[in-house]
N, CA and C atoms as a LAMMPS dump frame, in Angstrom:
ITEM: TIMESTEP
0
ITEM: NUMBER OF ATOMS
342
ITEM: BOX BOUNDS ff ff ff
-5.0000000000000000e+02 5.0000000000000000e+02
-5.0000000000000000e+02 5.0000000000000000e+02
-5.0000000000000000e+02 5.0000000000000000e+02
ITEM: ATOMS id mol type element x y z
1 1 1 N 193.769 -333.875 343.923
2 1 2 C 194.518 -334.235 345.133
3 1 3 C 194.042 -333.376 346.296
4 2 1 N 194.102 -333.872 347.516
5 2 2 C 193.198 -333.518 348.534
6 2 3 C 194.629 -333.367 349.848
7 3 1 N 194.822 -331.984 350.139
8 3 2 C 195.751 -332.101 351.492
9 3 3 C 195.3 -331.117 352.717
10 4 1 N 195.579 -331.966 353.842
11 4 2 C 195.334 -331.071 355.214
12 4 3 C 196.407 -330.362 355.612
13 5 1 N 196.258 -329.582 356.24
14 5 2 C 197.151 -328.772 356.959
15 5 3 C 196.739 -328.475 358.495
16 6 1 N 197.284 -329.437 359.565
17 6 2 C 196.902 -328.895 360.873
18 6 3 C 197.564 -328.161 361.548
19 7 1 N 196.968 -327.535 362.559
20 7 2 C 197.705 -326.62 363.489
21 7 3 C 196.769 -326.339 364.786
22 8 1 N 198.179 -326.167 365.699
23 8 2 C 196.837 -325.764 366.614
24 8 3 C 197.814 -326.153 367.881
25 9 1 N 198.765 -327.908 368.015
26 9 2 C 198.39 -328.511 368.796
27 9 3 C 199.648 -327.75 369.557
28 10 1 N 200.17 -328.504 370.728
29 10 2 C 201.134 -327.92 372.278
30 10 3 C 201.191 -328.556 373.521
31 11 1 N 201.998 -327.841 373.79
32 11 2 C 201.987 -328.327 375.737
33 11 3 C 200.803 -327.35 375.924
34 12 1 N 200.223 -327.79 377.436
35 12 2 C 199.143 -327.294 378.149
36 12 3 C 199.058 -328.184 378.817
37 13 1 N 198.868 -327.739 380.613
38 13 2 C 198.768 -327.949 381.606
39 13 3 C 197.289 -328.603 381.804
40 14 1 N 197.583 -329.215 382.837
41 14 2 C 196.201 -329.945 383.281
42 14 3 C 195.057 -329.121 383.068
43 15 1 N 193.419 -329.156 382.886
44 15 2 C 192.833 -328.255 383.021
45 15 3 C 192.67 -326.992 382.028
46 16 1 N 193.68 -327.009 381.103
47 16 2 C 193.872 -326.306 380.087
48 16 3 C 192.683 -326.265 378.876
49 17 1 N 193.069 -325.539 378.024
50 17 2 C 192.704 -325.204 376.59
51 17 3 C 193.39 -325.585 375.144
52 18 1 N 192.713 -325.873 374.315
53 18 2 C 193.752 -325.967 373.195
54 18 3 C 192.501 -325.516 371.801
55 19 1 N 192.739 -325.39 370.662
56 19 2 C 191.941 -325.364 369.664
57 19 3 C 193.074 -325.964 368.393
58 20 1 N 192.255 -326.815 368.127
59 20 2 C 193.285 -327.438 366.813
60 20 3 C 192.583 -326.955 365.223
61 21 1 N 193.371 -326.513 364.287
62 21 2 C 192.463 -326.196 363.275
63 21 3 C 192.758 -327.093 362.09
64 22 1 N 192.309 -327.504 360.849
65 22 2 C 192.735 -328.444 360.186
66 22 3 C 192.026 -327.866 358.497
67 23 1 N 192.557 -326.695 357.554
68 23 2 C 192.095 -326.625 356.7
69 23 3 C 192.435 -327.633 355.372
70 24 1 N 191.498 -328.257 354.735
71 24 2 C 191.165 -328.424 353.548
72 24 3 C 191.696 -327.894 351.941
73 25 1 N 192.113 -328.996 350.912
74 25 2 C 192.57 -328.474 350.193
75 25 3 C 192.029 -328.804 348.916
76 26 1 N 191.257 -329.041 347.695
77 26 2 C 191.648 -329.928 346.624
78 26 3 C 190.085 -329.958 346.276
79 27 1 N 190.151 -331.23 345.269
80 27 2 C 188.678 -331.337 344.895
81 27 3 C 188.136 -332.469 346.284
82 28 1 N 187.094 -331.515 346.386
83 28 2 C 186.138 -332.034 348.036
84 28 3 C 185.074 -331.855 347.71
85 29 1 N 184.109 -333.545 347.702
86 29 2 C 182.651 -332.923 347.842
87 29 3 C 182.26 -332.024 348.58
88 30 1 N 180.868 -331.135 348.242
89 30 2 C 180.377 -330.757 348.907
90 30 3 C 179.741 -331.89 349.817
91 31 1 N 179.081 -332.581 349.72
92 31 2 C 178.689 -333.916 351.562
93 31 3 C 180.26 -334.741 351.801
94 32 1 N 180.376 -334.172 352.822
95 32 2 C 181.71 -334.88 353.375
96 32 3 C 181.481 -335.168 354.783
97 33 1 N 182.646 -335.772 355.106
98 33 2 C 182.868 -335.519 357.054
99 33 3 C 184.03 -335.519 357.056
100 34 1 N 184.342 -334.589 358.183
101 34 2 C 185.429 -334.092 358.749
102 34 3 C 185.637 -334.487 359.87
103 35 1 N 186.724 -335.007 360.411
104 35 2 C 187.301 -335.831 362.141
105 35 3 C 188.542 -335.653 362.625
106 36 1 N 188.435 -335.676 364.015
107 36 2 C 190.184 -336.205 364.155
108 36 3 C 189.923 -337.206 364.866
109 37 1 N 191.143 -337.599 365.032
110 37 2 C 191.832 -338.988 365.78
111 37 3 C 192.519 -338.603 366.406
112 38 1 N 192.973 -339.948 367.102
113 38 2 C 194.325 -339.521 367.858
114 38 3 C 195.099 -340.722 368.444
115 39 1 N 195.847 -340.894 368.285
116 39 2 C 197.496 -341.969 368.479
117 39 3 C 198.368 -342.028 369.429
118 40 1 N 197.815 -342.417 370.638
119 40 2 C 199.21 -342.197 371.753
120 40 3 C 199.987 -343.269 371.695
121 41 1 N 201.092 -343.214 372.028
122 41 2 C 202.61 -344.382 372.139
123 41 3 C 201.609 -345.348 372.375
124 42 1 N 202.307 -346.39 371.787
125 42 2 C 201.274 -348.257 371.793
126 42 3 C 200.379 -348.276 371.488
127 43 1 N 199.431 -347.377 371.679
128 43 2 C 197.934 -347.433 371.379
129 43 3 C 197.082 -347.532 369.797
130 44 1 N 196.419 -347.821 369.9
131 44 2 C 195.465 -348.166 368.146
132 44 3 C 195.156 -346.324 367.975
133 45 1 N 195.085 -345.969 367.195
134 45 2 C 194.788 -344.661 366.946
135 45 3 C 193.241 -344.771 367.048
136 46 1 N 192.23 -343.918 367.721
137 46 2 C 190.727 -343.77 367.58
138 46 3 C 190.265 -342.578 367.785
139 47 1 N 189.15 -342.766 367.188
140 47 2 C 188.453 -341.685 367.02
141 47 3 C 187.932 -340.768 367.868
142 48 1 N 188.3 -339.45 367.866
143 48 2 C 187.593 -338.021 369.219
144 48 3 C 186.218 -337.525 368.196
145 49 1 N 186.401 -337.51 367.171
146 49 2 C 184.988 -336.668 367.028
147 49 3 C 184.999 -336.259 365.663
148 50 1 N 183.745 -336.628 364.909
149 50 2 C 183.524 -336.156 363.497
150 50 3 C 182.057 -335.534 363.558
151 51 1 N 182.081 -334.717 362.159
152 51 2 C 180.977 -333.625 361.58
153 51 3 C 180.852 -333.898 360.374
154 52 1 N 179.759 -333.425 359.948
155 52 2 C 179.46 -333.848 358.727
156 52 3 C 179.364 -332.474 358.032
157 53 1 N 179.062 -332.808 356.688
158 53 2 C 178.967 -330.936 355.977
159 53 3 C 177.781 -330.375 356.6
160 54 1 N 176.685 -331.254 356.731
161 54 2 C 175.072 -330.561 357.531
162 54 3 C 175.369 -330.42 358.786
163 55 1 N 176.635 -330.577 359.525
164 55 2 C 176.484 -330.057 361.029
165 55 3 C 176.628 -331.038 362.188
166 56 1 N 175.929 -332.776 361.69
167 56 2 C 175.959 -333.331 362.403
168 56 3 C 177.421 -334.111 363.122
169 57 1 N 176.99 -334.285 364.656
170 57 2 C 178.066 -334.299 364.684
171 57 3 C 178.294 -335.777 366.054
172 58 1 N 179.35 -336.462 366.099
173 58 2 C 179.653 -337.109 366.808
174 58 3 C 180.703 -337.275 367.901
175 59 1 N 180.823 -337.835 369.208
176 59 2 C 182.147 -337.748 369.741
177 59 3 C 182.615 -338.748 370.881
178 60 1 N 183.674 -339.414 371.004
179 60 2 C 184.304 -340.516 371.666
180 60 3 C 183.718 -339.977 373.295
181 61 1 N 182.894 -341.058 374.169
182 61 2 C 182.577 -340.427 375.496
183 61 3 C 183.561 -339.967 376.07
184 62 1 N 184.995 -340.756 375.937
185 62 2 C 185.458 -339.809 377.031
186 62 3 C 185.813 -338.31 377.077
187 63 1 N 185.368 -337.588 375.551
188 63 2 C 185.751 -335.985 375.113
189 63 3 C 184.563 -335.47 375.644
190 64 1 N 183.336 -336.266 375.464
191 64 2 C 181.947 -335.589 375.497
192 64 3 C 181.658 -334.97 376.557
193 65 1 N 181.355 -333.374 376.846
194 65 2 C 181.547 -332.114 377.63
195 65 3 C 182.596 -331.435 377.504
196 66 1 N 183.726 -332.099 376.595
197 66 2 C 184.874 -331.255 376.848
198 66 3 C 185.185 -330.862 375.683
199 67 1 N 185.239 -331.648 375.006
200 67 2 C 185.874 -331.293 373.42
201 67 3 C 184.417 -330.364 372.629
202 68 1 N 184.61 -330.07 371.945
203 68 2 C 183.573 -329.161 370.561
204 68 3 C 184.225 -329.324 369.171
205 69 1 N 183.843 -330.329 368.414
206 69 2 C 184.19 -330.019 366.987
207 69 3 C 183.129 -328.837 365.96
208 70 1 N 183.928 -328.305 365.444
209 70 2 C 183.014 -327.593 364.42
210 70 3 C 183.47 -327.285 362.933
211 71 1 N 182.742 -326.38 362.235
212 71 2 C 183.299 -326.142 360.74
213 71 3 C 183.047 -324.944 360.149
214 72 1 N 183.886 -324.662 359.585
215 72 2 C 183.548 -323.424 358.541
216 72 3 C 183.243 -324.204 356.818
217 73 1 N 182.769 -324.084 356.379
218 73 2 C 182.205 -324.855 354.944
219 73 3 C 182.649 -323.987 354.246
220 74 1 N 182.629 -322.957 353.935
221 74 2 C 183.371 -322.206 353.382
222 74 3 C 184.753 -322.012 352.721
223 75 1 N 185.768 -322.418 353.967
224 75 2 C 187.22 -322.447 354.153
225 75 3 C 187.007 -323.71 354.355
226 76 1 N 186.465 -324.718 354.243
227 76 2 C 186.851 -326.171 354.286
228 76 3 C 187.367 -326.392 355.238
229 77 1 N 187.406 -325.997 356.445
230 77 2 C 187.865 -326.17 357.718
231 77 3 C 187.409 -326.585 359.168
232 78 1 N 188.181 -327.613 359.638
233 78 2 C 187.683 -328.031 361.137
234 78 3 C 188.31 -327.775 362.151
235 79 1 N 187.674 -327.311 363.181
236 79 2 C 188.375 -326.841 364.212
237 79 3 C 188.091 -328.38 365.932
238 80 1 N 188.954 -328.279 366.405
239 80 2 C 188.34 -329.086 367.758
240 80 3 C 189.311 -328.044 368.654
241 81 1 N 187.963 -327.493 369.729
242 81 2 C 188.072 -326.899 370.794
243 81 3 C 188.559 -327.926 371.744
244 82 1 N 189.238 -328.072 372.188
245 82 2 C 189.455 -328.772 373.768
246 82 3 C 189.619 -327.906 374.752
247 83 1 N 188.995 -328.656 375.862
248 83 2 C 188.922 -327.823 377.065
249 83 3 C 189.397 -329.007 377.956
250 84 1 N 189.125 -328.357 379.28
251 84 2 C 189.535 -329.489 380.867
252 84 3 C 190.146 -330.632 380.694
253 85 1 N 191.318 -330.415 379.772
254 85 2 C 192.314 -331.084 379.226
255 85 3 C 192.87 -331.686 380.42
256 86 1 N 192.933 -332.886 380.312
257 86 2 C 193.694 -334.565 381.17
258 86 3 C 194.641 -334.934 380.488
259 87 1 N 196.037 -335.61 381.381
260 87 2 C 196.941 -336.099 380.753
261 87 3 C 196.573 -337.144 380.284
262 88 1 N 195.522 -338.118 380.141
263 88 2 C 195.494 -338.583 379.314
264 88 3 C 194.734 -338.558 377.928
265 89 1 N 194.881 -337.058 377.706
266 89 2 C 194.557 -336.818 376.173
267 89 3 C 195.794 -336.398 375.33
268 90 1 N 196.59 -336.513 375.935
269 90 2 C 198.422 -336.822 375.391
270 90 3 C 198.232 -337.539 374.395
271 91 1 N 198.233 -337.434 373.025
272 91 2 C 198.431 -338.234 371.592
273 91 3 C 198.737 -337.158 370.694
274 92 1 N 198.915 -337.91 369.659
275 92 2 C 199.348 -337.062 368.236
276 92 3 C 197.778 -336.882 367.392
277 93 1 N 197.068 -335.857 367.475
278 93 2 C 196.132 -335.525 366.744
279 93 3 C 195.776 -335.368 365.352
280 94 1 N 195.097 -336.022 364.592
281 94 2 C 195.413 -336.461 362.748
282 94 3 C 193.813 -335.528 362.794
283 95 1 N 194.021 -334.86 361.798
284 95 2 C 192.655 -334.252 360.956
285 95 3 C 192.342 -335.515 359.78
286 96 1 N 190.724 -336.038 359.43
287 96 2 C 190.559 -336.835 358.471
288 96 3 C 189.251 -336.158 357.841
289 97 1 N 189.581 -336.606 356.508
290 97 2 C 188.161 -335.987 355.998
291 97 3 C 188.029 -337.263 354.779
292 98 1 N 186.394 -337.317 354.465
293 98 2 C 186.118 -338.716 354.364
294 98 3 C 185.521 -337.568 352.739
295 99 1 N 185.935 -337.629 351.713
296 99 2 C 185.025 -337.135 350.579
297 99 3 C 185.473 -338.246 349.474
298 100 1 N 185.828 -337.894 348.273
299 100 2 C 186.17 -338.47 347.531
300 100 3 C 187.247 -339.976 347.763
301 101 1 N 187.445 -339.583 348.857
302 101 2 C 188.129 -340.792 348.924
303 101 3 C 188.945 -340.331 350.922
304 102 1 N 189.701 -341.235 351.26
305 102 2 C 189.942 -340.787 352.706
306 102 3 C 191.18 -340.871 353.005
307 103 1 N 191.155 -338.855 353.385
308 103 2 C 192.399 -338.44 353.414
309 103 3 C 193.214 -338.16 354.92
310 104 1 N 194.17 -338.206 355.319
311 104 2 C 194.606 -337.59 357.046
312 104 3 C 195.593 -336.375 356.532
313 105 1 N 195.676 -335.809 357.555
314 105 2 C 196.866 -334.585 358.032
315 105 3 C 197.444 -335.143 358.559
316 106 1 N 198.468 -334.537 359.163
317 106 2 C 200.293 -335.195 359.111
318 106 3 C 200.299 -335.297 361.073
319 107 1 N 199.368 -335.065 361.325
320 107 2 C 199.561 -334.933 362.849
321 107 3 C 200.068 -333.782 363.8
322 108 1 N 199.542 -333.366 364.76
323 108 2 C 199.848 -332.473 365.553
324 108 3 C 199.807 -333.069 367.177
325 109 1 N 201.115 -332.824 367.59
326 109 2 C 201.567 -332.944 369.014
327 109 3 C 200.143 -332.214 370.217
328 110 1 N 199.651 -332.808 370.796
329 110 2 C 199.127 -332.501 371.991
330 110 3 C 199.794 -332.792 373.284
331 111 1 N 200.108 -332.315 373.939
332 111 2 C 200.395 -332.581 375.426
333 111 3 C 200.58 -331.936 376.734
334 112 1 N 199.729 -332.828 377.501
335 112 2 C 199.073 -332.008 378.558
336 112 3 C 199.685 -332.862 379.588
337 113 1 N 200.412 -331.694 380.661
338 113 2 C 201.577 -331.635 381.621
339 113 3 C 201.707 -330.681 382.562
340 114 1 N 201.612 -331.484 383.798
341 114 2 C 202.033 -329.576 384.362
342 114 3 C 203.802 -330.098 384.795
């Protein structure tokens, strides 16, 4: 059995910072990918940005310059840096990791407000 644990997310003002972290639990290949998403009121939940265990990495244009996903392989863990945070990156943030089968975290509140 495979569980996330995120943390990270908050209020923050326009222009802000945030770092979300999302460790790993269970039997996990070693080749995986690691992502989050994200879910605002009405909206389809989609994708901000995934990594793979080698590093590679992808991300939704409208994050690209702002956001940074990365990993520790080690601790089975993903982090997404956000930066020059916009209210409309207001959603509920899900950690996913794609190994043995495809798992989410329970969600973490983002929201950006002044």
């Amino acid at each position: 059995q495979v569980q996330l644990v995120e943390s990270g997310g908050g209020l923050v003002q326009p222009g802000g910072s945030l770092r979300l972290s999302c460790a790993a639990s269970g039997s996990i290949f070693r080749f995986n990918v690691m992502g989050w998403h994200r879910q605002a009121p009405g909206k389809q939940r989609e994708l901000v940005a995934f990594i793979t265990s080698s590093g590679s990495t992808n991300y939704a244009d409208s994050v690209k310059g702002r956001f940074t996903i990365s990993r520790d392989n080690a601790k089975n863990t993903v982090y997404l840096q956000m930066n020059s945070l916009k209210p409309e990156d207001t959603s509920v943030y899900y950690c996913n990791l794609i190994t043995n089968g495809n798992y989410w975290g329970q969600g973490t509140q983002v929201t950006v407000s002044s």
